[in-house]
Each structure stands twice: as structure tokens, then as C-alpha cells.
C-alpha positions as CSV (number, residue, x, y, z in Angstrom):
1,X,0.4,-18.3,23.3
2,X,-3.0,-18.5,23.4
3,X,-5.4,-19.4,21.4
4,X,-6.1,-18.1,17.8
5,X,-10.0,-18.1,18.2
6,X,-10.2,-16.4,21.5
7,X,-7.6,-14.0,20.5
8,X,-7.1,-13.1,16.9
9,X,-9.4,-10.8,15.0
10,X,-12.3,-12.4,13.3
11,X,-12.3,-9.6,10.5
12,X,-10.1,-7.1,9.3
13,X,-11.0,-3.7,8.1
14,X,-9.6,-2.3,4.9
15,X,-9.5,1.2,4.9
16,X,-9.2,1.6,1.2
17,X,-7.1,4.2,-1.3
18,X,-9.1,7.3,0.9
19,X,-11.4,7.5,3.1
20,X,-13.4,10.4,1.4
21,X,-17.1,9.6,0.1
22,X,-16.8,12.0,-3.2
23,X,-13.2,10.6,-3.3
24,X,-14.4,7.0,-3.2
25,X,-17.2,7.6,-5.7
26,X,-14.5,8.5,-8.5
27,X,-12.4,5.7,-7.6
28,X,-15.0,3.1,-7.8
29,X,-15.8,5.0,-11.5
30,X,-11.9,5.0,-12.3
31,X,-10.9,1.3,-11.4
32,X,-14.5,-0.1,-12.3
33,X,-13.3,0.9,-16.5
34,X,-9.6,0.3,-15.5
35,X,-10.8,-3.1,-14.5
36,X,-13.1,-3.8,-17.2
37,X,-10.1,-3.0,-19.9
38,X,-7.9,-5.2,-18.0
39,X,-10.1,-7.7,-18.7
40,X,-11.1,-7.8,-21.9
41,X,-7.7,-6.5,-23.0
42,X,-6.0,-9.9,-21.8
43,X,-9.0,-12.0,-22.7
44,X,-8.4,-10.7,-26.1
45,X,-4.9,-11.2,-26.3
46,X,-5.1,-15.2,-25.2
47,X,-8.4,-15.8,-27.7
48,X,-6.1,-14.1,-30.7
49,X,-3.3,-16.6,-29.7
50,X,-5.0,-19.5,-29.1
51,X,-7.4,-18.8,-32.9
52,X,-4.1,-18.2,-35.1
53,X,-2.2,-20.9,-35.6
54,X,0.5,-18.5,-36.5
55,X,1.0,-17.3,-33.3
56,X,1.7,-21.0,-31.9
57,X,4.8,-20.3,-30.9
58,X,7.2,-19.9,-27.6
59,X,7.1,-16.4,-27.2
60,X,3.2,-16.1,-27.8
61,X,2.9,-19.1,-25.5
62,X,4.4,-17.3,-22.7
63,X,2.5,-13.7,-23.8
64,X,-0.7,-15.9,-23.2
65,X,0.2,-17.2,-20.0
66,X,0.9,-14.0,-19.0
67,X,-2.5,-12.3,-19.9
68,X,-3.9,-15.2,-18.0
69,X,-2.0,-14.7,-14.8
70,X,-2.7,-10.3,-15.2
71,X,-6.2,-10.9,-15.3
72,X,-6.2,-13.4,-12.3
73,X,-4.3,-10.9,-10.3
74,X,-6.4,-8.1,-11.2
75,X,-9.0,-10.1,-10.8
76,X,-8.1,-11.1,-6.9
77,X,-7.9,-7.3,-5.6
78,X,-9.9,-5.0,-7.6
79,X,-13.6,-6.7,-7.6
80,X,-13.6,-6.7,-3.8
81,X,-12.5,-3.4,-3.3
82,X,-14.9,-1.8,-6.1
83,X,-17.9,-4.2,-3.9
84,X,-16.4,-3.0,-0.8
85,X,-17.0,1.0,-2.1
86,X,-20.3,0.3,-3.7
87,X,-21.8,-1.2,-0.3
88,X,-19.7,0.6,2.3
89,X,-18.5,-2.0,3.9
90,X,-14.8,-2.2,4.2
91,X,-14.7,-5.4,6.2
92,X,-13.0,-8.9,5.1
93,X,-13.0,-11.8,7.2
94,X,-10.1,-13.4,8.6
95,X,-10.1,-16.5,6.4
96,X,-11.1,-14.6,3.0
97,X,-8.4,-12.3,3.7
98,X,-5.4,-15.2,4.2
99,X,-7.5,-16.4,0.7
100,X,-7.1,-13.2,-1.2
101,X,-3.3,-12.6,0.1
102,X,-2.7,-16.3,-1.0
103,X,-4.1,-15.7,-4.9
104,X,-2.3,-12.2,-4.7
105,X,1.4,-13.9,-4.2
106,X,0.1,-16.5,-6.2
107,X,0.0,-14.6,-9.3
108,X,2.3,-11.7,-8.3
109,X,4.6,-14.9,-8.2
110,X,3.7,-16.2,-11.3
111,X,3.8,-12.6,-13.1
112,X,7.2,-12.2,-12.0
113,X,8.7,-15.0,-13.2
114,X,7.1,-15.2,-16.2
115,X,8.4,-11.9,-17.4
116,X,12.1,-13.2,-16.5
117,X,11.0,-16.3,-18.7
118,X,10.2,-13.9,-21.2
119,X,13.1,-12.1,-21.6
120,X,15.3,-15.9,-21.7
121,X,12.9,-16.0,-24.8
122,X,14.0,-13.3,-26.1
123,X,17.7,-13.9,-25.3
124,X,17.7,-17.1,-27.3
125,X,15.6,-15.8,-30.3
126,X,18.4,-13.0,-31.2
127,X,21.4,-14.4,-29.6
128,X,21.5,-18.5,-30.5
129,X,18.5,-17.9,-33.6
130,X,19.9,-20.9,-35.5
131,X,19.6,-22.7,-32.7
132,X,16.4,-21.3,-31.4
133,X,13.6,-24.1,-32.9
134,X,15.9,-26.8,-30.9
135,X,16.5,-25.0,-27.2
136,X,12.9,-23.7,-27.1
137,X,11.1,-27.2,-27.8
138,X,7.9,-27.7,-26.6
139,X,9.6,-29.9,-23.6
140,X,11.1,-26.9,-22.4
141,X,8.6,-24.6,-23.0
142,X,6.0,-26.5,-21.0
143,X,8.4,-26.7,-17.9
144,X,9.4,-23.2,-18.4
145,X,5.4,-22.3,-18.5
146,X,4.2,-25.0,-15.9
147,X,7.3,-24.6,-13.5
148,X,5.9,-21.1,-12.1
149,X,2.4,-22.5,-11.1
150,X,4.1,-25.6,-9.2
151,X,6.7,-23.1,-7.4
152,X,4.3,-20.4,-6.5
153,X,1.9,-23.0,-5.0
154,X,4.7,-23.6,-2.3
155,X,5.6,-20.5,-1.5
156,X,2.4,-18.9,-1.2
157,X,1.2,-22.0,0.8
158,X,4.5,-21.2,2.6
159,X,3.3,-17.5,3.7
160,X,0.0,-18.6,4.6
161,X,0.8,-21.4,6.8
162,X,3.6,-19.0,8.6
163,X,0.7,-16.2,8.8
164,X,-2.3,-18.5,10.6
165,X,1.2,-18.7,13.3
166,X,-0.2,-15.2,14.0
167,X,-2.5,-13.2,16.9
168,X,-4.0,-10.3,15.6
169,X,-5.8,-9.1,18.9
170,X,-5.4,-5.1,18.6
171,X,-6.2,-3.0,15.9
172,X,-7.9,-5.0,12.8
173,X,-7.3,-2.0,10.6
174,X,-5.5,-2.8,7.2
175,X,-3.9,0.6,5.1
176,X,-4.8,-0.9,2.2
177,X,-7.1,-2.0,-0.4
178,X,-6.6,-5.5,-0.3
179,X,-4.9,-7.6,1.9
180,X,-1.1,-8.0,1.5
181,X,1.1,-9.6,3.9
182,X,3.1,-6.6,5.0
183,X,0.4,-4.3,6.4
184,X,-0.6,-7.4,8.1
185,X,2.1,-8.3,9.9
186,X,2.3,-4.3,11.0
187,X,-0.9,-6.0,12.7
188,X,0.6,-9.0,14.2
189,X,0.4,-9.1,18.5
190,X,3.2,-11.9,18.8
191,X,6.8,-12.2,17.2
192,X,6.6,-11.8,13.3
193,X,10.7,-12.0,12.9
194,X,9.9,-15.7,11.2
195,X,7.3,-14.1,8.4
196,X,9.6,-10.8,8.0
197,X,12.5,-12.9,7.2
198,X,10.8,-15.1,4.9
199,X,9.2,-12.3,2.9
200,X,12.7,-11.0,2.5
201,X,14.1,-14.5,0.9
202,X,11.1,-14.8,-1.1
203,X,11.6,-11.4,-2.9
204,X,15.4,-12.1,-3.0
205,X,14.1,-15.4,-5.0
206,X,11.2,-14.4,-7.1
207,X,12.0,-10.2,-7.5
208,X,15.8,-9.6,-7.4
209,X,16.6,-12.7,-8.6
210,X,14.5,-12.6,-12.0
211,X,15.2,-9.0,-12.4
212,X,19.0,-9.7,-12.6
213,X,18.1,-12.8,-14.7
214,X,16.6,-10.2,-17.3
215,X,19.4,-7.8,-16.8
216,X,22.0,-9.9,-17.8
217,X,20.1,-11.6,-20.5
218,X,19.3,-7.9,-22.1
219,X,23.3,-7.1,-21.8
220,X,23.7,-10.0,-24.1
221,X,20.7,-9.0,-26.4
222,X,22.0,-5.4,-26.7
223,X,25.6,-6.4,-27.3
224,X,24.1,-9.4,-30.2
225,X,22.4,-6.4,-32.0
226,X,24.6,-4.0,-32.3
227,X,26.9,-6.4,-34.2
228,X,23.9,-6.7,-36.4
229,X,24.6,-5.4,-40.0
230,X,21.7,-3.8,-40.9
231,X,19.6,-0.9,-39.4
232,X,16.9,-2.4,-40.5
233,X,17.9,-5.9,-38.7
234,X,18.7,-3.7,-35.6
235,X,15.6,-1.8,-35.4
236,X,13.3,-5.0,-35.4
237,X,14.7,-6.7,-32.6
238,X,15.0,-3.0,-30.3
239,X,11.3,-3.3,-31.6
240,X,11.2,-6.7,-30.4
241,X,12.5,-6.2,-26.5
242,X,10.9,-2.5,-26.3
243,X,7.5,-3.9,-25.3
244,X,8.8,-6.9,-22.9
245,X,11.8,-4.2,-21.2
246,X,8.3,-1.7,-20.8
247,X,6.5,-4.3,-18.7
248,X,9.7,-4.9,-17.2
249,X,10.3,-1.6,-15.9
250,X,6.7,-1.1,-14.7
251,X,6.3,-4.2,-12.6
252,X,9.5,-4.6,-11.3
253,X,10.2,-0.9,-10.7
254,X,7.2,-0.9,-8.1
255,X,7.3,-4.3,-6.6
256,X,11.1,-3.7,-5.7
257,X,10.3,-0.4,-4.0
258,X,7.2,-2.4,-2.1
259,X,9.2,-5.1,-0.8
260,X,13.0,-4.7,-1.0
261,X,12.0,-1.1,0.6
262,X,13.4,-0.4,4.1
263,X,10.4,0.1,6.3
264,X,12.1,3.4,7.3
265,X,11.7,4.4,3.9
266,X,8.4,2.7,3.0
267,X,5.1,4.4,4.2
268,X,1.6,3.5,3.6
269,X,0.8,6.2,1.0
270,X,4.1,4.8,-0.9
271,X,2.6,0.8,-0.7
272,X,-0.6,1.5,-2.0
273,X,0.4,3.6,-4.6
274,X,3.1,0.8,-6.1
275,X,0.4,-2.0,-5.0
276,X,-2.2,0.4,-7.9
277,X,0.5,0.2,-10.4
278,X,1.2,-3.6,-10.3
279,X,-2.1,-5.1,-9.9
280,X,-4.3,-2.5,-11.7
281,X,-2.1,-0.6,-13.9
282,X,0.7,-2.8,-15.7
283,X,-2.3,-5.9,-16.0
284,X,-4.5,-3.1,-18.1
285,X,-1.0,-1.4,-20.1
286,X,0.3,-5.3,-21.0
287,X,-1.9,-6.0,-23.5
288,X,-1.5,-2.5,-25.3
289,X,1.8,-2.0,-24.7
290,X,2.7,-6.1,-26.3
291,X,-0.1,-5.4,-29.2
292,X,0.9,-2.2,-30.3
293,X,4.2,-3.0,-31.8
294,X,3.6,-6.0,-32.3
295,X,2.4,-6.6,-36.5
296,X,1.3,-10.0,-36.0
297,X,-0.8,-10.1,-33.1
298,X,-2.7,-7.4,-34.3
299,X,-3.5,-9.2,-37.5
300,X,-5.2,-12.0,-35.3
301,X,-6.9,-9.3,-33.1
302,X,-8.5,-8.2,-36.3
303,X,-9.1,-11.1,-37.6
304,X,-10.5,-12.4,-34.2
305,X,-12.7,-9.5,-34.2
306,X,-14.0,-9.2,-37.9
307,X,-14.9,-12.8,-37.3
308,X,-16.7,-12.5,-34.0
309,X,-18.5,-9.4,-35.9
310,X,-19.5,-11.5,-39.2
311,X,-21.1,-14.4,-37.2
312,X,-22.9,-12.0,-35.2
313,X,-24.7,-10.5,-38.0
């Protein structure tokens, strides 16, 4: 094999979500608020968490982290493609690409497991609640919460370092809006079996596995509260899993058909469109969709906003 720098492509070219200038003009409108909710949604969940002492506790803990990690990852792809429309210039160099894909696993890592951590939160708040102060200790929690950074580190270190392997000496033209590792190795001039495979044990490990994780820990939730006495009793904790089993079906519904998709099946149109969902869409829905039910949380949003407004005037 020859060498990378005589061979590979300095640049890539990311042909966006269209192609049309009036089409682009509405996009750039479109994701620029999208974005700009995303944003200060999250922001405003971790801020109310972090001000109320109340709200000190596992499952807020993990809601926070969460925020954190959905405005990192929206943060990573939709900037650069809202620069890319406003300047017409679709092109990425080689190194900021391998940087962007490497935050975009990163936290689409992270997000994943998180929301499986989630849902063991849940599992052990309604099915072991007398028990619940003692298994959730602040030990745990902080290994639970600081084990996803450590493990996505290596294993989107682990894509990269398999990736610079790669010539990329033909086309240079990405069907995407950001640059994601399998358009890329659609790209690739030498043998990419190595990468493919890896991609596949990687979203055995951090999609399917998680997903079935919260599967089975939802079985047990469902079958906990329906031997609950009360209606009352049962409708708080539905009330309780509703929001975290929404998230769940919105990021794991599209990730799975990006990545556990046959390639027979999966087409560009397809990629892009699940790729919107989990990196714009669900990062701008999780803060409404965990605040809206949720009583407590918006009592420290309010509080966290009258205060902001009574020192400001």
C-alpha cells in the first residue's frame, strides 16, 4: 500500500441534506432554531439540577449527564453544517473530519449507554425501593456516570486509529451532513472488511446490547407495577418510565435501523434521515419530553428562571 499522503484525499466534500439553494436556505433557518433550542433546552435542564438541592439525586444525576452529552453531540454536527450552508463551502479536511467522526461516536456512545443506565435507575427505584438509597450510592453512581466517558474514549479511539489504516484516493464525496464512519468507508480504495466488522461489534456492544439491557429491565418494571395496589401508585410510576421509554424509542429506533441495517436495505436518503433524528431531533425533544411530566424539575426551572429574572432587574 502506498502511502497515505500521496494517495488519500486531503478533503472530503459533504454534500449535505440537498443540494438545492432555496432548499438549503430553509434548512439552515430550520436547524439554526432546532439548534438553538437544543441548546438552551439542555443547558437549562443541567443549571436547574445542579441549583436545587432537591434534585441531587441518582436519577437527576444521570438526566444531567445526559443533557450534557445531547448538547455535545448536537453540538459536533450541526454548527459545521449550518457554517458550511451559510458560506457555500461543503468541504472538511481530512483530519477535521476523523475529529468530528471521533466526538460523534464519542457522545453517540455516551448517549447510548446512558439511557440504558437510566432505565437500571429506574428498575431499582420501583422494583428494590426499600433498597434503593443503598444499591444507588454515590460509589455506584459515579462509576455508573464516569464508566461511559472512559469506555467511549477506547472505542472511538479504536475507529479512528482503524480509519487512518484507510486510502481514500477516488471520489472524496460524503452523502452526508457530517462525517460518519459508514459513508466513509463506502469511500475507502483498500480493504475495509477490518473497520466493517468492528462497526458491527461495536453496535452489538453499545446499541443492541443496552437496548436489550432496557428491555428486560422495563419487563420487570411493568410486571412490579401492576402488582401495585393503587391506581394512583400505578399511574405515577407509568408516569415515571413514559418520558425515559420516549427517548428510548426515539434514539434507539433510528440508530438501530442506521447501523444494524443491511446495506441492501440501507440507502443514503434512509442514513441521513435517522442521522437528523438522533443528533438534531431527540437532543432538542429530551429536555421537553423529561420536563414535561416531570413536577419537580419544573419547579427548579421556575425557580431557576424567576431568579435569573429578579437579579436582572
Amino acid at each position: 500500500m502506498e502511502p497515505r499522503n500521496q494517495t488519500s484525499a486531503s478533503e472530503f466534500i459533504l454534500l449535505g441534506l440537498s443540494e438545492n439553494p432555496e432548499q438549503e436556505t430553509l434548512l439552515f433557518a430550520l436547524f439554526l432554531c432546532m439548534y438553538v433550542v437544543t441548546v438552551v433546552g439542555n443547558l437549562l435542564i443541567i443549571l436547574a439540577i445542579s441549583s436545587d438541592s432537591h434534585l441531587h439525586t441518582p436519577m437527576y444525576f444521570f438526566l444531567a449527564n445526559l443533557s450534557l452529552v445531547d448538547f455535545c453531540l448536537a453540538t459536533n454536527t450541526v454548527p459545521k453544517m449550518l457554517v458550511n450552508i451559510q458560506i457555500k463551502s461543503k468541504s472538511i479536511s481530512y483530519p477535521c473530519c476523523l475529529t468530528q467522526m471521533y466526538f460523534f461516536h464519542f457522545f453517540g456512545i455516551m448517549d447510548s449507554v446512558l439511557i440504558a443506565v437510566m432505565a437500571y435507575d429506574r428498575f431499582v427505584a420501583i422494583c428494590h425501593p426499600l433498597h434503593y438509597t443503598t444499591i444507588m450510592s454515590p460509589r455506584l453512581c459515579g462509576l455508573l456516570a464516569g464508566g461511559p466517558w472512559v469506555f467511549s474514549y477506547f472505542i472511538s479511539l479504536t475507529h479512528i486509529l482503524l480509519m487512518v489504516r484507510l486510502v481514500f484516493c477516488g471520489n472524496n464525496k460524503i452523502p452526508h451532513y457530517f462525517c460518519d464512519l459508514t459513508p466513509l468507508l463506502r469511500l475507502s480504495c483498500n480493504d475495509a472488511s477490518v473497520n466493517k466488522i468492528f462497526v458491527l461489534i461495536v453496535a452489538g456492544m453499545v446499541i443492541a446490547t443496552p437496548f436489550i439491557c432496557i428491555l428486560a429491565s422495563y419487563a420487570r418494571i411493568i410486571v412490579a407495577i401492576m402488582k401495585v395496589p393503587s391506581a394512583g401508585g400505578r399511574k405515577k410510576a407509568f408516569s415515571t418510565c413514559s418520558s425515559h421509554l420516549s427517548v428510548v424509542a426515539l434514539f434507539y429506533g433510528n440508530t438501530i435501523g442506521v447501523y444494524l441495517c443491511p446495506s441492501s436495505v440501507c440507502t443514503a436518503v434512509k442514513e441521513k434521515a435517522s442521522a437528523v433524528m438522533y443528533t438534531v431531533v431527540t437532543p432538542m425533544l429530551n429536555p421537553f419530553i423529561y420536563s414535561l411530566r416531570n413536577r419537580d424539575l419544573k419547579g427548579a426551572l421556575r425557580k431557576l428562571v424567576n431568579r435569573k429574572i429578579t437579579s436582572s432587574s
